[in-house]
Every structure is written in C-alpha cells, then in structure tokens.
CHARMM-style PDB file with segment names, atoms N, HN, CA, C and O in Angstrom:
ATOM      1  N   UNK     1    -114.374  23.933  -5.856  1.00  0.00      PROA
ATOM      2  CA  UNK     1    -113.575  23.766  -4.659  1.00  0.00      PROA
ATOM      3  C   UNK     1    -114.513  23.700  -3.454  1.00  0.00      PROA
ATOM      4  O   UNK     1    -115.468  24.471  -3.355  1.00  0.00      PROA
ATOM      5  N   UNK     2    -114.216  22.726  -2.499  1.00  0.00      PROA
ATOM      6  HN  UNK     2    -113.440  22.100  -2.579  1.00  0.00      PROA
ATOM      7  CA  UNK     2    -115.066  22.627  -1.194  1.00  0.00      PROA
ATOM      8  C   UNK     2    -114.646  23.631  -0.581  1.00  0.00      PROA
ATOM      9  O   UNK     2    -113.631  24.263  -0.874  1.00  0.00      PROA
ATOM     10  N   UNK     3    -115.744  23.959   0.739  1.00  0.00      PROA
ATOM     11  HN  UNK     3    -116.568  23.445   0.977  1.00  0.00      PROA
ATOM     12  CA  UNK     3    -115.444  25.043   1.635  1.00  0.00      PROA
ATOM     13  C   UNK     3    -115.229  23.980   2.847  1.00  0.00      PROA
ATOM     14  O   UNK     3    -115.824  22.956   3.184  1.00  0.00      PROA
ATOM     15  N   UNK     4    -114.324  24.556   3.251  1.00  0.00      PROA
ATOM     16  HN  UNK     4    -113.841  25.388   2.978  1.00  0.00      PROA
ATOM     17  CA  UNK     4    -113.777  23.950   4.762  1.00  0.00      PROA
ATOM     18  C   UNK     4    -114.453  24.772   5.671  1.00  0.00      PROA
ATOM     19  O   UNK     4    -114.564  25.994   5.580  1.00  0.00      PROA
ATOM     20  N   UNK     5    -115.047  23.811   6.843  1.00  0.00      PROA
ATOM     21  HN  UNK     5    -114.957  22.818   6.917  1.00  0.00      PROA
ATOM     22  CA  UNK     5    -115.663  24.017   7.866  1.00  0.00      PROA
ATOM     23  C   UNK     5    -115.036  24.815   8.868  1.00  0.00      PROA
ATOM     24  O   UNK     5    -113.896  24.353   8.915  1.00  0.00      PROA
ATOM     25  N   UNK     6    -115.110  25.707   9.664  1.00  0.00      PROA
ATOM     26  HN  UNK     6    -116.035  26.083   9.626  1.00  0.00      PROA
ATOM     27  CA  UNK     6    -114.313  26.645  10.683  1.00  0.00      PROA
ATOM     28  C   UNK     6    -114.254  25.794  12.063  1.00  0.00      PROA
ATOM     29  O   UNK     6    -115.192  25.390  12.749  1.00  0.00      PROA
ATOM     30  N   UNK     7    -113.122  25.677  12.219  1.00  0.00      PROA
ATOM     31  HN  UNK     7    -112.360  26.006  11.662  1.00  0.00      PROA
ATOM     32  CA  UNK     7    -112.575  24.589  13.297  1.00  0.00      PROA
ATOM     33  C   UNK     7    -112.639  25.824  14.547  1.00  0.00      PROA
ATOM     34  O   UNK     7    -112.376  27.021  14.436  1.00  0.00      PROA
ATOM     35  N   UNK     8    -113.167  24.915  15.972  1.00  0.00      PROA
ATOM     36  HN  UNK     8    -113.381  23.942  16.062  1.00  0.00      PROA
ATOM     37  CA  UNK     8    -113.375  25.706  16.620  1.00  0.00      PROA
ATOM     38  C   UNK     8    -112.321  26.008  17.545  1.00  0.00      PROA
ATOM     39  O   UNK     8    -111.394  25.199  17.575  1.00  0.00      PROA
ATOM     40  N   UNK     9    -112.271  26.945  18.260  1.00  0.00      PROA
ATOM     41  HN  UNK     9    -113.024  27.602  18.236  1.00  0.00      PROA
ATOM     42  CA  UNK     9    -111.224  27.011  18.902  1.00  0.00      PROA
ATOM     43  C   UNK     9    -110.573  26.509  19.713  1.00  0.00      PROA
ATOM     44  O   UNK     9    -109.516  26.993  20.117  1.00  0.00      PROA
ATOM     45  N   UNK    10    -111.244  25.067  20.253  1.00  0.00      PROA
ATOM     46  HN  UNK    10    -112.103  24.674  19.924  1.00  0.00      PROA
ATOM     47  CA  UNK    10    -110.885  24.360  21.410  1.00  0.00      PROA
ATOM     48  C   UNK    10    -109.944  23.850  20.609  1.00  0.00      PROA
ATOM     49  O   UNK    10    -108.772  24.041  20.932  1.00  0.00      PROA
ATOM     50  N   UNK    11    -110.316  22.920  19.117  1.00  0.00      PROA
ATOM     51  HN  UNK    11    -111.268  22.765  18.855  1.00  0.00      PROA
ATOM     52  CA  UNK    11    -109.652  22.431  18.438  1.00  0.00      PROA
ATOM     53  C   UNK    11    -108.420  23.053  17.974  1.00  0.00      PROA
ATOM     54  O   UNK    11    -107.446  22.316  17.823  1.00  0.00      PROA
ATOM     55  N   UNK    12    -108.322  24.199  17.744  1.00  0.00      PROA
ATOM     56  HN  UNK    12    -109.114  24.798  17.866  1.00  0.00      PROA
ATOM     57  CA  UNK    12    -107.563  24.836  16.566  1.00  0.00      PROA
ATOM     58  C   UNK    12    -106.712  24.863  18.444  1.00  0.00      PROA
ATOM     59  O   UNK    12    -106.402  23.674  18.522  1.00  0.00      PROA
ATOM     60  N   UNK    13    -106.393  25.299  19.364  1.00  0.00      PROA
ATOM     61  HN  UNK    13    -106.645  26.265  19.301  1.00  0.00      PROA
ATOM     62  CA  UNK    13    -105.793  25.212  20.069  1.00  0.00      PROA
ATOM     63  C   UNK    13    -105.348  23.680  20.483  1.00  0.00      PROA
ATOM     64  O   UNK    13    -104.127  23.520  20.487  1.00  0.00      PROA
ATOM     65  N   UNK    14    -105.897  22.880  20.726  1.00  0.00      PROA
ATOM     66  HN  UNK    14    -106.888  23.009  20.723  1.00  0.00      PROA
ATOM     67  CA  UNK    14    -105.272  21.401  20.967  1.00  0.00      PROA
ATOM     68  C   UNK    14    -104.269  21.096  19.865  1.00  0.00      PROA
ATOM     69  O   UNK    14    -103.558  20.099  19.985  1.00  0.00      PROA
ATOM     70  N   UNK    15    -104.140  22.027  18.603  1.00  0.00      PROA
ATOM     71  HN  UNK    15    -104.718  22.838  18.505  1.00  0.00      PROA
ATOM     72  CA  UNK    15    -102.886  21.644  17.597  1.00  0.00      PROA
ATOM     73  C   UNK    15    -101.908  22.185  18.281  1.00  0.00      PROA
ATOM     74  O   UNK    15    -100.993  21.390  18.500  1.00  0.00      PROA
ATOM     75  N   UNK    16    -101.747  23.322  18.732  1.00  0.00      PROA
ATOM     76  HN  UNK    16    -102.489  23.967  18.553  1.00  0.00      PROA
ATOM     77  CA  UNK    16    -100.443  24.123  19.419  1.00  0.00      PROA
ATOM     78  C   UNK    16    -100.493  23.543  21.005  1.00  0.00      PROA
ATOM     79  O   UNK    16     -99.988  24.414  21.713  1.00  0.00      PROA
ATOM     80  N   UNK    17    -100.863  22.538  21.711  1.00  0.00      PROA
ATOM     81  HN  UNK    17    -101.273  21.831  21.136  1.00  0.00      PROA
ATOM     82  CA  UNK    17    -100.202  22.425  22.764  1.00  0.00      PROA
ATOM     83  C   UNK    17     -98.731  21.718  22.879  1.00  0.00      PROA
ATOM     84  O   UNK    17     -98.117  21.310  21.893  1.00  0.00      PROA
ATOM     85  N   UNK    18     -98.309  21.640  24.074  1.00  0.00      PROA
ATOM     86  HN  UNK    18     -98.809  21.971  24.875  1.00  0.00      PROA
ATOM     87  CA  UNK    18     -96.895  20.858  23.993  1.00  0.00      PROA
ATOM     88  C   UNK    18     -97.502  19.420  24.212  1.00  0.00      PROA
ATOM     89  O   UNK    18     -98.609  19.022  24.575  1.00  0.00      PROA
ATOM     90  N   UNK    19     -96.545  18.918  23.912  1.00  0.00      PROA
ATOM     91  HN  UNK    19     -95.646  19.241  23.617  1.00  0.00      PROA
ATOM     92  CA  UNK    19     -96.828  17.009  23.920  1.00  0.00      PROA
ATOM     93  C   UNK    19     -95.325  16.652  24.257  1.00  0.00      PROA
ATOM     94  O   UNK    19     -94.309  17.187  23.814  1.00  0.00      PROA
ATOM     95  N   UNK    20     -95.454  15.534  25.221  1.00  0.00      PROA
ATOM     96  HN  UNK    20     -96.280  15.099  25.582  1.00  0.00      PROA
ATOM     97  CA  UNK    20     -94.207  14.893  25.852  1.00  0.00      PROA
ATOM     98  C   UNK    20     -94.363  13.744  24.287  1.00  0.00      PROA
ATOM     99  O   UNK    20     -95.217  12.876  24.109  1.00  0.00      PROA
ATOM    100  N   UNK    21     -93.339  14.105  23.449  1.00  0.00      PROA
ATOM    101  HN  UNK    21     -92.646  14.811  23.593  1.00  0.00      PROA
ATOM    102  CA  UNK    21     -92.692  12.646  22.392  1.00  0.00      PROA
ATOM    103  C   UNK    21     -92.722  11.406  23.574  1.00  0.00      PROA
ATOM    104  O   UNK    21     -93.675  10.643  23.733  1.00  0.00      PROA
ATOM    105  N   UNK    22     -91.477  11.387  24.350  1.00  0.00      PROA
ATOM    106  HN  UNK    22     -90.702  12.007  24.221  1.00  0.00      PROA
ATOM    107  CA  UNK    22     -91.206  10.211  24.962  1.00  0.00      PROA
ATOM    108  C   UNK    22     -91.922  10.578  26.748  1.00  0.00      PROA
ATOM    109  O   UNK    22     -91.518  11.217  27.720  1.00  0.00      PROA
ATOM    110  N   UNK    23     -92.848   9.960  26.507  1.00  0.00      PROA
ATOM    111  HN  UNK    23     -93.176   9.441  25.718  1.00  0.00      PROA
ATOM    112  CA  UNK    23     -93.630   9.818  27.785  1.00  0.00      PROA
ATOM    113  C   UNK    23     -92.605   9.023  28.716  1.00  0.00      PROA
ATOM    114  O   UNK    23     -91.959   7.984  28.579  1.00  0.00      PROA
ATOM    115  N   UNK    24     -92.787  10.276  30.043  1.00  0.00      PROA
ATOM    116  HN  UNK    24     -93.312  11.120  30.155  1.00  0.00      PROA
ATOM    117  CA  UNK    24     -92.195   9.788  31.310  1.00  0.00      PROA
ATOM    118  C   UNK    24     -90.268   9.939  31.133  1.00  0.00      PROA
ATOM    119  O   UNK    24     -89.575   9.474  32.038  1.00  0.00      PROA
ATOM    120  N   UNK    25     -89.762  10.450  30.205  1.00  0.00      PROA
ATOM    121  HN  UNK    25     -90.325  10.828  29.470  1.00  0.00      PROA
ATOM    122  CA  UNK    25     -88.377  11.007  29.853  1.00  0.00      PROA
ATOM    123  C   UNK    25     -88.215  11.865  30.886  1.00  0.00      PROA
ATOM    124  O   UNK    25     -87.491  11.527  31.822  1.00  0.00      PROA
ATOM    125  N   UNK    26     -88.874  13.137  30.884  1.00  0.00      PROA
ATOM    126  HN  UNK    26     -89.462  13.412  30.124  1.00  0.00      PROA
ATOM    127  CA  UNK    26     -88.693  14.125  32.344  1.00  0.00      PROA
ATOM    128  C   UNK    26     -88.337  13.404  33.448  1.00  0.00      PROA
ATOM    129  O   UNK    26     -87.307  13.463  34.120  1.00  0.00      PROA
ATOM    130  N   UNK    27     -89.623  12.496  33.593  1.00  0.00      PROA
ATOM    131  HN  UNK    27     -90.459  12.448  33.048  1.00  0.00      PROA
ATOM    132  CA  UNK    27     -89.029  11.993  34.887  1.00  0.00      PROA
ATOM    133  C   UNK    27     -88.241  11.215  35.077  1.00  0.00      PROA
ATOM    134  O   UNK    27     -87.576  11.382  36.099  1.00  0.00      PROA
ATOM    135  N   UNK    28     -87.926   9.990  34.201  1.00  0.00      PROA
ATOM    136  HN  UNK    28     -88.466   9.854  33.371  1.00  0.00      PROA
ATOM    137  CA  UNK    28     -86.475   9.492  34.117  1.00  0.00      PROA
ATOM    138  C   UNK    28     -85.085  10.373  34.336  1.00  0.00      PROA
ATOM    139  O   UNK    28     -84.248  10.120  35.202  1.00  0.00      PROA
ATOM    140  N   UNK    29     -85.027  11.193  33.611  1.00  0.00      PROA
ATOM    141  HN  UNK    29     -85.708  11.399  32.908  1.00  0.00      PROA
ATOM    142  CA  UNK    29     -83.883  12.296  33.638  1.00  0.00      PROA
ATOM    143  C   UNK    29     -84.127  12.890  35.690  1.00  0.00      PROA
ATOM    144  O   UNK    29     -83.330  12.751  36.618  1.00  0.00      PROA
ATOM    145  N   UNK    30     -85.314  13.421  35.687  1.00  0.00      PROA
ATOM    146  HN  UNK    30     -85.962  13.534  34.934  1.00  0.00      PROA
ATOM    147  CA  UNK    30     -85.332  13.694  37.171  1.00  0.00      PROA
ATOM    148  C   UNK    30     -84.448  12.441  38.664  1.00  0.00      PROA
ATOM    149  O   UNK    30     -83.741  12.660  39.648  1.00  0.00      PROA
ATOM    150  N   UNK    31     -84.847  11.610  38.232  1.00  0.00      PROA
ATOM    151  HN  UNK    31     -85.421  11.432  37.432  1.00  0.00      PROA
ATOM    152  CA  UNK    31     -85.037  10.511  38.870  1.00  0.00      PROA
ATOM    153  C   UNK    31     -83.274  10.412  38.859  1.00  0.00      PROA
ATOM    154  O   UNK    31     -82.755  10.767  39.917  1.00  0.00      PROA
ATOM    155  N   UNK    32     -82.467  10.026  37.913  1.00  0.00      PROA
ATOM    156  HN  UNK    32     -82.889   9.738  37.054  1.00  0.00      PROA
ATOM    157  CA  UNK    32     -81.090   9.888  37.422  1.00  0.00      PROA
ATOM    158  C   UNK    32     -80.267  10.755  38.196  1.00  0.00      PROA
ATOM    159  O   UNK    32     -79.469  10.326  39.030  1.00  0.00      PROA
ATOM    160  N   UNK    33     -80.449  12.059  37.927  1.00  0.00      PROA
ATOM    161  HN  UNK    33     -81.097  12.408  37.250  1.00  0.00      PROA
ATOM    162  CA  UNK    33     -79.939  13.271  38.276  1.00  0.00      PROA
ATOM    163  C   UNK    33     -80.217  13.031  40.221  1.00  0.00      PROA
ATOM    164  O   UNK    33     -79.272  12.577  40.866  1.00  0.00      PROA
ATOM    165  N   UNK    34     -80.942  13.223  40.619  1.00  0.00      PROA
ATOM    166  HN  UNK    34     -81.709  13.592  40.095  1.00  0.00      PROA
ATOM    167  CA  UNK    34     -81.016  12.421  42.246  1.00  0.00      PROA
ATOM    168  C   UNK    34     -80.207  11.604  42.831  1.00  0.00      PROA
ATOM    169  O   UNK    34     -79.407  11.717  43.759  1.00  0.00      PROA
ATOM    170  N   UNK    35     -80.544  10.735  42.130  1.00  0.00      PROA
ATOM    171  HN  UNK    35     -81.194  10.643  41.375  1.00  0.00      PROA
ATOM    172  CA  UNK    35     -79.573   9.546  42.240  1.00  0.00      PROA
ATOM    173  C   UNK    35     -78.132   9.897  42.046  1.00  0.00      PROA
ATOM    174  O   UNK    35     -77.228  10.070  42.863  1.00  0.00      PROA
ATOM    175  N   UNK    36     -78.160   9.947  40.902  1.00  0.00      PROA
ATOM    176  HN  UNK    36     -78.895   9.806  40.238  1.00  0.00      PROA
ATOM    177  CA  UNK    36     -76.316  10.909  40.647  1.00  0.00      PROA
ATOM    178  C   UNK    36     -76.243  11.805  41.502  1.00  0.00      PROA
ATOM    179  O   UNK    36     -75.170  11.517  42.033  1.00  0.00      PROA
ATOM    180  N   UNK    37     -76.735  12.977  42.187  1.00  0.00      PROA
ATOM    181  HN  UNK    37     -77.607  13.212  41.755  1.00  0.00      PROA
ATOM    182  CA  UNK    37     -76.166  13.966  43.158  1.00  0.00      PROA
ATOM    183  C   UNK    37     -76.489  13.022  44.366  1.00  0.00      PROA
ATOM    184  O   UNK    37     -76.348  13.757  45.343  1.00  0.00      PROA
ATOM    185  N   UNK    38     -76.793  11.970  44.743  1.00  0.00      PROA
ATOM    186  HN  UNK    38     -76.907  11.372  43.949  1.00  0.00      PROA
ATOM    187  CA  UNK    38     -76.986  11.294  46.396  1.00  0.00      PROA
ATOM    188  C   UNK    38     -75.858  10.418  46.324  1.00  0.00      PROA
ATOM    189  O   UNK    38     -75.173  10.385  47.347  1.00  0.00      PROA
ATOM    190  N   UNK    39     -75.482   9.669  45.324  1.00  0.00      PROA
ATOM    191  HN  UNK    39     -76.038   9.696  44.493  1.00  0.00      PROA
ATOM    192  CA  UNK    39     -74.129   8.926  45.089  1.00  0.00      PROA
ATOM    193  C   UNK    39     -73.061   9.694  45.217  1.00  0.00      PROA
ATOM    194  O   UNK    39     -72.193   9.299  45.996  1.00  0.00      PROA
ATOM    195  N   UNK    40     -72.911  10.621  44.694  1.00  0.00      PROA
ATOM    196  HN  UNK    40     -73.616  10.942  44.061  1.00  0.00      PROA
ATOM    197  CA  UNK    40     -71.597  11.872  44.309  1.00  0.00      PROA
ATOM    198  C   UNK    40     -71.860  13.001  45.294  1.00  0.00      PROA
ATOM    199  O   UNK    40     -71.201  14.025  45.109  1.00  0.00      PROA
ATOM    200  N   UNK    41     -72.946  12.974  46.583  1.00  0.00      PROA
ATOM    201  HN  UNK    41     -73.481  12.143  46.733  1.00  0.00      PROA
ATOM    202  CA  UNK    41     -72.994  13.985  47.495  1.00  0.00      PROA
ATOM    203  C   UNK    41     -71.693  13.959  48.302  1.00  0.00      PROA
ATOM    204  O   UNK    41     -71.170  12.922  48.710  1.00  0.00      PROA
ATOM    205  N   UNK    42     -71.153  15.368  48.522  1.00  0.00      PROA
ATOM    206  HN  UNK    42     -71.578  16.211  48.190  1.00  0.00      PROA
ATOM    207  CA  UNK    42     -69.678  15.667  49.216  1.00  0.00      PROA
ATOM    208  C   UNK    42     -68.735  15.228  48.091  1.00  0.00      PROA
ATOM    209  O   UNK    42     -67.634  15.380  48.619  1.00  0.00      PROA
ATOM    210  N   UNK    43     -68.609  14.960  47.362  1.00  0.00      PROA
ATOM    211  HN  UNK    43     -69.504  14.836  46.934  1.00  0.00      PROA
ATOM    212  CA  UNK    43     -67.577  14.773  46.083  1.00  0.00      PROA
ATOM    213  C   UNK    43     -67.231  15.952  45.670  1.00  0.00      PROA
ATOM    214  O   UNK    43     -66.069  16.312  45.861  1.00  0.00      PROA
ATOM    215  N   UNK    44     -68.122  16.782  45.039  1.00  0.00      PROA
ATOM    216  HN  UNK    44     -69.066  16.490  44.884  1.00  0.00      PROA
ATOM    217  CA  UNK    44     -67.810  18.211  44.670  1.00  0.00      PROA
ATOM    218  C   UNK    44     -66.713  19.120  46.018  1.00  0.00      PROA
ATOM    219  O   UNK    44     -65.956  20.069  45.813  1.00  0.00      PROA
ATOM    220  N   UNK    45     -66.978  18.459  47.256  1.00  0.00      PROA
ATOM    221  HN  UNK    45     -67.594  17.688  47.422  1.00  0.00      PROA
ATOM    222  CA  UNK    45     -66.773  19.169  48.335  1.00  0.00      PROA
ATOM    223  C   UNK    45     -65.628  18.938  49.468  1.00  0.00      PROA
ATOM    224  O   UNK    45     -65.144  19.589  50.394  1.00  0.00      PROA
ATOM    225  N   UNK    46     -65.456  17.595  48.860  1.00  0.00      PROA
ATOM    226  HN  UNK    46     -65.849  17.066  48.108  1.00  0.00      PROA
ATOM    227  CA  UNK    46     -64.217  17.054  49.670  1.00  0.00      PROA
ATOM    228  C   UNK    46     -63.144  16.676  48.706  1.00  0.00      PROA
ATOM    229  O   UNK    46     -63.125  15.549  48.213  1.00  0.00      PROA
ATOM    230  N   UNK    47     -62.150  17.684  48.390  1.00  0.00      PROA
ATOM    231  HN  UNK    47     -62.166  18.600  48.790  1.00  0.00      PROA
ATOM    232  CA  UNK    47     -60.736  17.702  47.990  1.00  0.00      PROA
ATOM    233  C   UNK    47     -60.237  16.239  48.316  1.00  0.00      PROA
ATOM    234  O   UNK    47     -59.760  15.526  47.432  1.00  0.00      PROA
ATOM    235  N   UNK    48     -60.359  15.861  49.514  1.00  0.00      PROA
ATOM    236  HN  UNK    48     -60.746  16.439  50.232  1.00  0.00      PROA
ATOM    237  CA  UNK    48     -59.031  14.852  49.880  1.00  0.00      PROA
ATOM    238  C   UNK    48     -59.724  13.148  49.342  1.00  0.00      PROA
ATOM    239  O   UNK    48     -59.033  12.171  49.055  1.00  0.00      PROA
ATOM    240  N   UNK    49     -61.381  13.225  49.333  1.00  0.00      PROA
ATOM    241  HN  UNK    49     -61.943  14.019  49.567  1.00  0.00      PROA
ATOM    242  CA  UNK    49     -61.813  12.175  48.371  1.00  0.00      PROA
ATOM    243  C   UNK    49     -61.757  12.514  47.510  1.00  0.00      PROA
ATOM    244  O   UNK    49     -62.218  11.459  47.073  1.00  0.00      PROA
ATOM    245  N   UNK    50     -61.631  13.005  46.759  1.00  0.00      PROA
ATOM    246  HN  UNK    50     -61.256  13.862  47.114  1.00  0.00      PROA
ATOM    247  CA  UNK    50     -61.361  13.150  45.036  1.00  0.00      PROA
ATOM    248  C   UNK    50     -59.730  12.736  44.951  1.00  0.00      PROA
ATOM    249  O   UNK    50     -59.195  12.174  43.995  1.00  0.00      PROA
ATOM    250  N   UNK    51     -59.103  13.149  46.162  1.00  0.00      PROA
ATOM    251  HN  UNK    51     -59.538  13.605  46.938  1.00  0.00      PROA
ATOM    252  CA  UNK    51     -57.482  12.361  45.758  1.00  0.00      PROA
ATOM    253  C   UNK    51     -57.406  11.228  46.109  1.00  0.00      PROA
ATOM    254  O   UNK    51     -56.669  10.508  45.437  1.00  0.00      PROA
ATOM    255  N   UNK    52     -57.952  10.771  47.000  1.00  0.00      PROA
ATOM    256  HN  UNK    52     -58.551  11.356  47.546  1.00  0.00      PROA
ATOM    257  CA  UNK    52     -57.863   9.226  47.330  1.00  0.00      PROA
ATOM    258  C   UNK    52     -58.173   8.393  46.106  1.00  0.00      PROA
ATOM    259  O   UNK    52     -57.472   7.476  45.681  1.00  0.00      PROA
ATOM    260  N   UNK    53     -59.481   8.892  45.517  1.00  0.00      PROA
ATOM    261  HN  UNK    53     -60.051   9.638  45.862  1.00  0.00      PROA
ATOM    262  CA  UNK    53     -59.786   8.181  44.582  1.00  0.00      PROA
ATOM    263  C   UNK    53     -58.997   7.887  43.601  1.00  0.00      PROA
ATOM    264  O   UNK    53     -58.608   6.786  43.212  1.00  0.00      PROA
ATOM    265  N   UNK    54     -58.694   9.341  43.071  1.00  0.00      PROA
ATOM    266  HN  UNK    54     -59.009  10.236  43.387  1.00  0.00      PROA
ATOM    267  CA  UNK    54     -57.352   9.569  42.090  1.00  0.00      PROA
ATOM    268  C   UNK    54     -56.429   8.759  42.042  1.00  0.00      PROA
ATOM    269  O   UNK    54     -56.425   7.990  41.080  1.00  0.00      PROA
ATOM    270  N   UNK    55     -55.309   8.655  43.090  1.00  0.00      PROA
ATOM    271  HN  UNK    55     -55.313   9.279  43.871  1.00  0.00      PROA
ATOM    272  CA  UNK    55     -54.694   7.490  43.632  1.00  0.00      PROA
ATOM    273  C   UNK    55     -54.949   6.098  43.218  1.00  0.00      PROA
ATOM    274  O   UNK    55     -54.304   5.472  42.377  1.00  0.00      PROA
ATOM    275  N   UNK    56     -56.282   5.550  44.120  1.00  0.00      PROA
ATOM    276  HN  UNK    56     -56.806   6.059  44.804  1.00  0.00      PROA
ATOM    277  CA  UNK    56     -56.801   4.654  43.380  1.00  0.00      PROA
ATOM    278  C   UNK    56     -56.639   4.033  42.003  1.00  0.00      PROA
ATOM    279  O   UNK    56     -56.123   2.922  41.889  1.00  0.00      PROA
ATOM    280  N   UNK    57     -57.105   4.787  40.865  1.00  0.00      PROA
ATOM    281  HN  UNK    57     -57.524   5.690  40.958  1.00  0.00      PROA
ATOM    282  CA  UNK    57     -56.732   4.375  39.563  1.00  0.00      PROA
ATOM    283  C   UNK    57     -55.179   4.930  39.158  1.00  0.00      PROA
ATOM    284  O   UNK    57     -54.996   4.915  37.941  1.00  0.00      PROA
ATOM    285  N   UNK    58     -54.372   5.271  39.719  1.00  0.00      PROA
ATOM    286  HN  UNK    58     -54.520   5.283  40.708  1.00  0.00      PROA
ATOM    287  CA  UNK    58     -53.059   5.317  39.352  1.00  0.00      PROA
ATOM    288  C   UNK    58     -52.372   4.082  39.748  1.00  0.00      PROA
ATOM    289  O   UNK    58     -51.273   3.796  39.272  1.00  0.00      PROA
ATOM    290  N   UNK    59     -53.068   3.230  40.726  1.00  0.00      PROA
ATOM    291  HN  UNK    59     -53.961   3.463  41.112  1.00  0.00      PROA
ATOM    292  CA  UNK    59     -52.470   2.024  40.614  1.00  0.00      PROA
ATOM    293  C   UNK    59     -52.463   0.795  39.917  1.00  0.00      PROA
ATOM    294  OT1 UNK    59     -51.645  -0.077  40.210  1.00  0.00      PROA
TER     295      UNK     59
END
C-alpha cells in the first residue's frame, strides 16, 4: 500500500471553504428584491391603493 503525502494546511483548508455554485445569484436576488421594494414602495402602506387596485381587476 502507498503512503499518502500530508496535505498541508493551506490545502486541507481550501476543501472546507464556501463556494458560490451559481456565481453572481446573491447579487441577482439583491438586485430583484430593490427593485421589487422601489416598485411596491407605499403599497404595504397605503390601504386606499391596494383598493383601487383591487377594484381594478374586479372589472
């Protein structure tokens, strides 16, 4: 049986770091979420646009 060489620790640590799978996903999702709360800003907050709207598709 061969003897395996002792991996050093820089190495044996670069196995356990985190890694982004889909590069630049964070920031897509960041980016979305912005956008969605600057479109929909005062929506959460104004009752009487959320009924207008409502309205809207009841017709």
């Amino acid at each position: 049986m061969a003897a395996r060489t002792k991996m050093s620790r820089e190495d044996r640590a670069k196995q356990f770091m985190p890694f982004a799978a889909l590069k630049g996903f964070d920031e897509a999702i960041r980016k979305m979420e912005e956008e969605c709360a600057k479109s929909n800003a005062g929506l959460m907050y104004d009752p009487d646009k959320i009924k207008r709207d409502e309205e809207e598709y009841d017709e």
